[in-house]
C-alpha positions in Angstrom: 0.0 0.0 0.0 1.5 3.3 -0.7 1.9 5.5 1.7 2.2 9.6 1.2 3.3 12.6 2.9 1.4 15.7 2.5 2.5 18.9 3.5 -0.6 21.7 3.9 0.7 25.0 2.5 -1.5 26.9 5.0 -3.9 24.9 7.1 -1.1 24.1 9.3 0.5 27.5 8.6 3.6 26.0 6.7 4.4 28.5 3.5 5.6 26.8 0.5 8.9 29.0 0.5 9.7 27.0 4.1 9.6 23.3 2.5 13.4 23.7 2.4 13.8 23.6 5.8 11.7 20.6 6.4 14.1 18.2 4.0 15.6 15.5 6.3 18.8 13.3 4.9 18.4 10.7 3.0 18.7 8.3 5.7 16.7 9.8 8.5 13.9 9.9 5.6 14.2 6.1 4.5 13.5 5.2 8.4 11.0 7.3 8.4 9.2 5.9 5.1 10.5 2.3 6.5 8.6 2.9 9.9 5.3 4.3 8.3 4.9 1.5 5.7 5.2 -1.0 8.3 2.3 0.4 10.6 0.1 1.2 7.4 0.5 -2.8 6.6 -0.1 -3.5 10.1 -3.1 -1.6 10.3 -5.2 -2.1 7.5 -3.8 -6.2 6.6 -6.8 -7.5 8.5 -9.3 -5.5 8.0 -12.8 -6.7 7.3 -14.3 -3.4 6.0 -17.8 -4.5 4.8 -20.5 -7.2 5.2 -18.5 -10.7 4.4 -15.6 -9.1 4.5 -13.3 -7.4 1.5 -14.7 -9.3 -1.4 -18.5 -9.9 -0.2 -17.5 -13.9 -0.4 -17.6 -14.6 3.5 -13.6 -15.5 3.1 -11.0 -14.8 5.0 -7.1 -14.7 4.3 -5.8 -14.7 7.4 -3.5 -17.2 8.4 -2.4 -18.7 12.0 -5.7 -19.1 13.3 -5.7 -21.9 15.8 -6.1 -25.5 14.4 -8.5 -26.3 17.7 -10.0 -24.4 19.8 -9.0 -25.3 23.6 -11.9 -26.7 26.2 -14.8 -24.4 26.9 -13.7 -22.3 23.8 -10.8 -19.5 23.2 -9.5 -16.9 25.2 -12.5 -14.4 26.0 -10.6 -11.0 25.2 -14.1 -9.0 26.1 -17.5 -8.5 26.5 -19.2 -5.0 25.1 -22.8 -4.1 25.8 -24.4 -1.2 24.9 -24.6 -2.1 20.7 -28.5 -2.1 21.0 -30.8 -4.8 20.1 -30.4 -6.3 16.4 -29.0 -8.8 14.0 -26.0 -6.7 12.5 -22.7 -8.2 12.0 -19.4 -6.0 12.7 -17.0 -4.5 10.2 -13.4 -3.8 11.5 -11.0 -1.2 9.3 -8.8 1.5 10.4 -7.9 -0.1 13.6 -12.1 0.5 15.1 -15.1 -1.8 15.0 -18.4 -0.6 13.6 -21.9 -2.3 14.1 -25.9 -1.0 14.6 -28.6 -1.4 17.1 -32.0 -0.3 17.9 -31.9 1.6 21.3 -35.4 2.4 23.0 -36.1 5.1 20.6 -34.1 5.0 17.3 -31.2 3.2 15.4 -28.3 4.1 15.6 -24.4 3.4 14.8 -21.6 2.5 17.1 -17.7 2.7 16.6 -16.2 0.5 19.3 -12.4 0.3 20.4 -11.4 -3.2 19.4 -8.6 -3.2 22.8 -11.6 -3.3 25.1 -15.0 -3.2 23.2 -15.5 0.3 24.8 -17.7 2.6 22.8 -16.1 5.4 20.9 -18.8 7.2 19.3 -22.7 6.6 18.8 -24.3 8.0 16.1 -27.4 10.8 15.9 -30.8 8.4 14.8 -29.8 7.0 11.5 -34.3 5.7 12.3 -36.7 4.3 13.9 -36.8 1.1 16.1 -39.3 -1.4 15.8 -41.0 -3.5 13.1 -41.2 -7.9 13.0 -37.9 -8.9 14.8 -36.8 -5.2 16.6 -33.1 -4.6 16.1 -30.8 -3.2 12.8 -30.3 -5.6 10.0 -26.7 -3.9 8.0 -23.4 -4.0 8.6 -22.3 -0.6 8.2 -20.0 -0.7 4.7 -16.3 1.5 5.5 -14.7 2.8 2.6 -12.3 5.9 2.1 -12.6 7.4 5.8 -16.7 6.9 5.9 -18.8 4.3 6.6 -22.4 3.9 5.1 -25.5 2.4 6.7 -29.0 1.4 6.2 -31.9 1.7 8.4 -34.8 -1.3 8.7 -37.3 1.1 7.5 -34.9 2.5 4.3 -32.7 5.6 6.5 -29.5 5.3 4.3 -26.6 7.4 5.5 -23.3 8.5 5.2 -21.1 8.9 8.3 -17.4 10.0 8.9 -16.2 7.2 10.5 -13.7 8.9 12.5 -16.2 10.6 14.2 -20.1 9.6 13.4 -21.2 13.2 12.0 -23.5 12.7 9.6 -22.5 14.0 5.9 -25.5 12.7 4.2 -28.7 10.9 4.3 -31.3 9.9 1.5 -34.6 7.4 2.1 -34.7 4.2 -0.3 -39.1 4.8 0.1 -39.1 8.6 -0.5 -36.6 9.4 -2.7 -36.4 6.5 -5.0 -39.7 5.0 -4.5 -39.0 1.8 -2.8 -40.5 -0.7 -0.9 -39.4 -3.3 1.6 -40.5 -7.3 2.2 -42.6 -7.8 5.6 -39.4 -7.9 7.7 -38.1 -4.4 6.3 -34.4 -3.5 4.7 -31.9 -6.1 5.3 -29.2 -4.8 2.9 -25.7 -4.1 3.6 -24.4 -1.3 1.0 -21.8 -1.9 -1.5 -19.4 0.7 -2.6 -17.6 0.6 -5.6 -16.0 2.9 -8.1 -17.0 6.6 -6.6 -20.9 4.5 -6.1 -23.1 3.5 -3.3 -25.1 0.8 -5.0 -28.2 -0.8 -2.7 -31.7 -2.2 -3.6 -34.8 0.1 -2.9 -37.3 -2.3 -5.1 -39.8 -1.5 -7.2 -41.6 0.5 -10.3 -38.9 2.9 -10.3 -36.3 0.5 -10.4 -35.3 -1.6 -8.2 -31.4 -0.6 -7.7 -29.9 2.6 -7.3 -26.6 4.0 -7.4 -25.5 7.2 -5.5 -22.4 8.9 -5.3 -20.8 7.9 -2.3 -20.0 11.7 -1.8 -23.1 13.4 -1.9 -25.3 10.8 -1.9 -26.7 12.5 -5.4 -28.0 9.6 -7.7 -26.0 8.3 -10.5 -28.3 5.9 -11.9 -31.9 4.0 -11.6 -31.8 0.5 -12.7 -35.3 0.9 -15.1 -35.1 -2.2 -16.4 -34.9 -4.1 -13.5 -38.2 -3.4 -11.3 -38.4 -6.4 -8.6 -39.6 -5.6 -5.5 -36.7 -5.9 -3.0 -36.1 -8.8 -0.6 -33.2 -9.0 2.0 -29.8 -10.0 -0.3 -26.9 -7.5 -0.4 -25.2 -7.1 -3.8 -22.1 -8.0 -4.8 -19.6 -6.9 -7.9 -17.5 -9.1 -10.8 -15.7 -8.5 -13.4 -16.9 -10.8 -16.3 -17.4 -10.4 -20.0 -15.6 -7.5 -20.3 -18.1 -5.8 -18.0 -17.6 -4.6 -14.3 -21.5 -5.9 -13.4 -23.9 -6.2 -9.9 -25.6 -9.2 -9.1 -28.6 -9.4 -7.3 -30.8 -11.7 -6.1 -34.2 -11.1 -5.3 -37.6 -13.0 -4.7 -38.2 -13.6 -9.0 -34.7 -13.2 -10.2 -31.4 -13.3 -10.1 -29.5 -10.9 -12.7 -26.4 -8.9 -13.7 -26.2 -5.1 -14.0 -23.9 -3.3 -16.0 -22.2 -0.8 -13.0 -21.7 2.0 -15.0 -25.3 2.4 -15.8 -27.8 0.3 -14.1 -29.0 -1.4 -17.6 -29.5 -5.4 -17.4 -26.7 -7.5 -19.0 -28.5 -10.8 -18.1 -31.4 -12.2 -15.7 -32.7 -15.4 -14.8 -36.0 -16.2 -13.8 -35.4 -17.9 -9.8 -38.8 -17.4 -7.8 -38.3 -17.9 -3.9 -40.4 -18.0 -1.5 -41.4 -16.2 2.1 -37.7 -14.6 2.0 -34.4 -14.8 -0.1 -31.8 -13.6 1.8 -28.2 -14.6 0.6 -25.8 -13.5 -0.9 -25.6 -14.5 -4.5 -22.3 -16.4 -5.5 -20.6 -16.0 -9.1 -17.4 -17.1 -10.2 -16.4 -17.3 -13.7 -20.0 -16.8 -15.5 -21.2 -19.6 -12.8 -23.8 -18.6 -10.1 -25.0 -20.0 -7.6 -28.1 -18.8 -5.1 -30.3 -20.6 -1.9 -33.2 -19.6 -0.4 -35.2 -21.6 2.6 -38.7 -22.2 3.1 -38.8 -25.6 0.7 -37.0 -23.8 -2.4 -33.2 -25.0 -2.3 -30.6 -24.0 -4.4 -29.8 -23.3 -8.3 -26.9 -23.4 -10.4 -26.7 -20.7 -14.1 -24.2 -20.4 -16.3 -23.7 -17.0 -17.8 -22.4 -17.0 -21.3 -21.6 -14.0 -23.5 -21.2 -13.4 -27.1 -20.6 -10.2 -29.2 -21.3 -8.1 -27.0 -24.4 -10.0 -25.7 -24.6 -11.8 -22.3 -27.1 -14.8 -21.1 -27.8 -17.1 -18.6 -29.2 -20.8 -18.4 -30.2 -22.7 -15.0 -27.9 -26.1 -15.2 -29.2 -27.8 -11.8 -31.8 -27.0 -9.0 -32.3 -29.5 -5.7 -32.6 -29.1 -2.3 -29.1 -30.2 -0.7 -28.6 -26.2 0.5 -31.5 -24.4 1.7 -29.8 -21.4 3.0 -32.1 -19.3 5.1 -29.3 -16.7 6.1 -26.6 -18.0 7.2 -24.7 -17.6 4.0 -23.3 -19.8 1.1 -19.1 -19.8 0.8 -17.0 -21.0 -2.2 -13.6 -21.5 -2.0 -12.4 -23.4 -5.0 -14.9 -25.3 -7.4 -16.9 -26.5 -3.9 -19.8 -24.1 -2.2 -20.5 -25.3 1.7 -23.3 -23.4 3.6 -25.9 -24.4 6.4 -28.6 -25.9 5.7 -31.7 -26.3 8.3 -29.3 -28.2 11.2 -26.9 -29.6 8.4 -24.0 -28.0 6.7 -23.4 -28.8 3.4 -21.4 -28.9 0.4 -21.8 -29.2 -2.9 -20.4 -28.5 -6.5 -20.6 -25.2 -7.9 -20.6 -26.0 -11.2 -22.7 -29.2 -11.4 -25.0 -29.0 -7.9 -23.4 -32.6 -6.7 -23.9 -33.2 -3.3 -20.5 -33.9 -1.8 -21.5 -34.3 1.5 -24.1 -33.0 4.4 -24.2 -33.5 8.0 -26.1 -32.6 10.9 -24.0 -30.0 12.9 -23.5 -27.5 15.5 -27.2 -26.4 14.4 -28.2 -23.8 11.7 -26.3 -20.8 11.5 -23.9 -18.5 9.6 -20.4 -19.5 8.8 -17.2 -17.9 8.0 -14.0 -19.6 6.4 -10.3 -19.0 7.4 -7.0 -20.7 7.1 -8.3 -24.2 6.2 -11.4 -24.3 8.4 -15.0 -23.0 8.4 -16.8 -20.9 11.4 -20.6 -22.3 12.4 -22.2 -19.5 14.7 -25.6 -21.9 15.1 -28.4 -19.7 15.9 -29.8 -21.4 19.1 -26.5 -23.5 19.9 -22.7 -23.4 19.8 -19.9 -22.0 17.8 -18.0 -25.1 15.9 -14.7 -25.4 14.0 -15.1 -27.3 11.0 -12.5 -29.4 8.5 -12.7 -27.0 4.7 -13.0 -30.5 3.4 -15.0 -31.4 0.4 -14.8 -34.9 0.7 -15.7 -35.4 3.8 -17.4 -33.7 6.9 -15.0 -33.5 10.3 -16.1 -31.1 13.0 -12.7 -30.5 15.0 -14.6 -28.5 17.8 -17.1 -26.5 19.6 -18.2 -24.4 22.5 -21.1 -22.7 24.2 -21.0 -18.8 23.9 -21.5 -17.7 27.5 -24.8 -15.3 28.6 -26.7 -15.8 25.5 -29.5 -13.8 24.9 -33.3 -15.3 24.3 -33.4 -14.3 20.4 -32.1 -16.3 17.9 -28.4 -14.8 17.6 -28.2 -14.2 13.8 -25.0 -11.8 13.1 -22.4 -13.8 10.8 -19.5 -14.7 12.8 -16.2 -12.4 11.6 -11.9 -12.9 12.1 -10.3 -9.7 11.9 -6.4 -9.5 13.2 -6.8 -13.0 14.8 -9.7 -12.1 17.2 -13.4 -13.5 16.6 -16.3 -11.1 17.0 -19.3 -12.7 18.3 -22.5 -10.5 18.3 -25.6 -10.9 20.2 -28.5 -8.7 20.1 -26.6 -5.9 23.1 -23.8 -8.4 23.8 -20.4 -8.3 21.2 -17.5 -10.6 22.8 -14.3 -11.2 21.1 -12.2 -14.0 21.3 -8.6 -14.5 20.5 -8.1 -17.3 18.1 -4.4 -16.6 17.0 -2.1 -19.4 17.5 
């Protein structure tokens, strides 16, 4: 990562004509540059800046993560309270944690030291509590000093993360004409290229970009009208085009990122609620819903210019309710009811499925997949696709009555573990 010294002409009351006088030797500079560009790599190597972490895929790069976790689980670093009630996952960048929670009368943001879980800042109202299950549903997204957040009931805003003042605020119903499933806006924002990109639903179109400065709109996706449903976009590159994929309660389809217009769509009708994250790698794609529907398999093509995309397999091995579906390789492994499962990505063979820890989100690293069950333990799991091996498990202490749904996340070596008002982190380096 490069690193850059900036001198302010005047803000710091330094004149141009004194630069002169600030030149160190050669040597004392190269220490200097030496000593920066090691903390920059330090700080930001493990950051997980955004709902399933740099890439959207729920993967994690870090290395020397314990091969088994010890009796009665790892070391307990801390307990936080005070988050507020909801089902928000963390995102950790720039050496601070960020999450949401309902308090008694609004939602609202929190920046949390990730030495002691102390609170930092708190937010102004980002909206209202309330609604079928009380409690946020986003992972605030950081990106270039700010972080951006959506409200249940469609508050998006834009905050400076250093601080929590608010530097923008637009409402997915009001200003784009949106409309939420019964259990209100799930979505995690995605920023990308100068764009905040996030689903209102409906006539207008049912994805908008914004720029991520102003919060002005850039595009409307006309086209593309589905109502929303509680998925979080992702982007690839593929084709020649830089493209969002979205899946919602019809459809599953590919937006061209520069202007909102389709590229390719597939008919994929869900049921109740479709909540995961989409999966494509290399034109395949690969989406699960719950409530009886399963999972499908497409293969995008494209050809002069035009793209398409053809379901190769649906069955019922993953039912992913919203927990999440991870690839690594050609294999996709999820939770599935009280299994976890994995199965081909480009074929839909079952490789294997076991009953678990319980159903729940999961998280790979180094070799070995995360289950957070909602109503049971946490469990270390073999990244095995030939076989399933759990390696071991523990009860997370003073859990709360609700169903603890927040994916599990590994940032720096320590596991973040949130639970309605409760986040504890855990050290899991070897």
């Amino acid at each position: 990562m490069p690193f850059v010294i900036a001198v302010q002409s005047q803000g710091a009351g330094i004149r141009t004509t004194d630069a002169p006088t600030l030149i160190m030797k050669k040597t004392q500079f190269s220490i200097l540059l030496l000593t920066l560009s090691t903390f920059v790599l330090s700080t930001f190597a493990a950051d997980w800046p955004q709902w399933r972490g740099p890439n959207r895929d729920g993967v994690s790069t870090e290395t020397g993560i314990l091969d088994e976790w010890p009796e009665g689980g790892p070391k307990l670093l801390w307990k936080a309270t005070g988050v507020g009630a909801g089902f928000s996952s963390v995102s950790v960048a720039n050496g601070r944690i960020y999450t949401m929670g309902d308090g008694k009368e609004s939602s609202n943001v929190h920046c949390l030291d990730p030495k002691d879980g102390k609170i930092i800042w708190s937010s102004k109202p980002v909206g209202k509590t309330g609604g079928n299950y009380k409690g946020t549903r986003c992972t605030p997204t950081f990106d270039d000093g700010h972080l951006y957040a959506l409200g249940q009931f469609g508050d998006l805003v834009c905050l400076r993360a250093f601080d929590g003042s608010e530097v923008w605020r637009k409402s997915l119903t009001k200003d784009f004409g949106g409309r939420s499933g019964g259990w209100n806006y799930t979505e995690s924002p995605l920023v990308d290229d100068g764009k905040v990109i996030v689903t209102p639903g409906g006539k207008q179109g049912a994805v908008v970009a914004l720029d991520k400065k102003t919060g002005e709109l850039v595009w409307q996706s006309k086209e593309f009208t589905d109502g929303a449903q509680y998925s979080s976009l992702i982007v690839r590159e593929f084709g020649g085009k830089r493209q969002y994929i979205q899946l919602t309660g019809a459809n599953v389809v590919g937006l061209e990122a520069s202007t909102g217009k389709v590229l390719w769509q597939a008919p994929r009708k869900g049921k109740t609620a479709t909540i995961s994250t989409p999966i494509f790698h290399e034109g395949h794609v690969f989406v699960s819903s719950a409530y009886g529907v399963g999972c499908n398999g497409f293969k995008v093509t494209h050809s002069g210019g035009r793209f398409s995309a053809k379901e190769i397999y649906a069955n019922k091995t993953i039912s992913n309710h919203h927990g999440g579906c991870i690839r690594v390789g050609d294999y996709v492994y999820a939770s599935s009811s009280g299994t976890l499962a994995c199965v081909e990505l480009k074929t839909g063979e079952e490789m294997w499925r076991q009953r678990s820890a319980g159903k729940g989100a999961i998280l790979i690293i180094d070799g070995k997949i995360i289950l957070r069950a909602e109503n049971g333990p946490l469990a270390l799991v073999e990244l095995n696709p030939k076989e399933y091996r759990q390696i071991s498990k523990f009860d997370q202490p003073e859990r709360s009555k609700a169903k603890a749904w927040p994916h599990p996340v590994v940032s720096d070596g320590v596991l973040y573990v949130r639970d309605q008002d409760i986040l504890l982190a855990y050290d899991v380096r070897k």
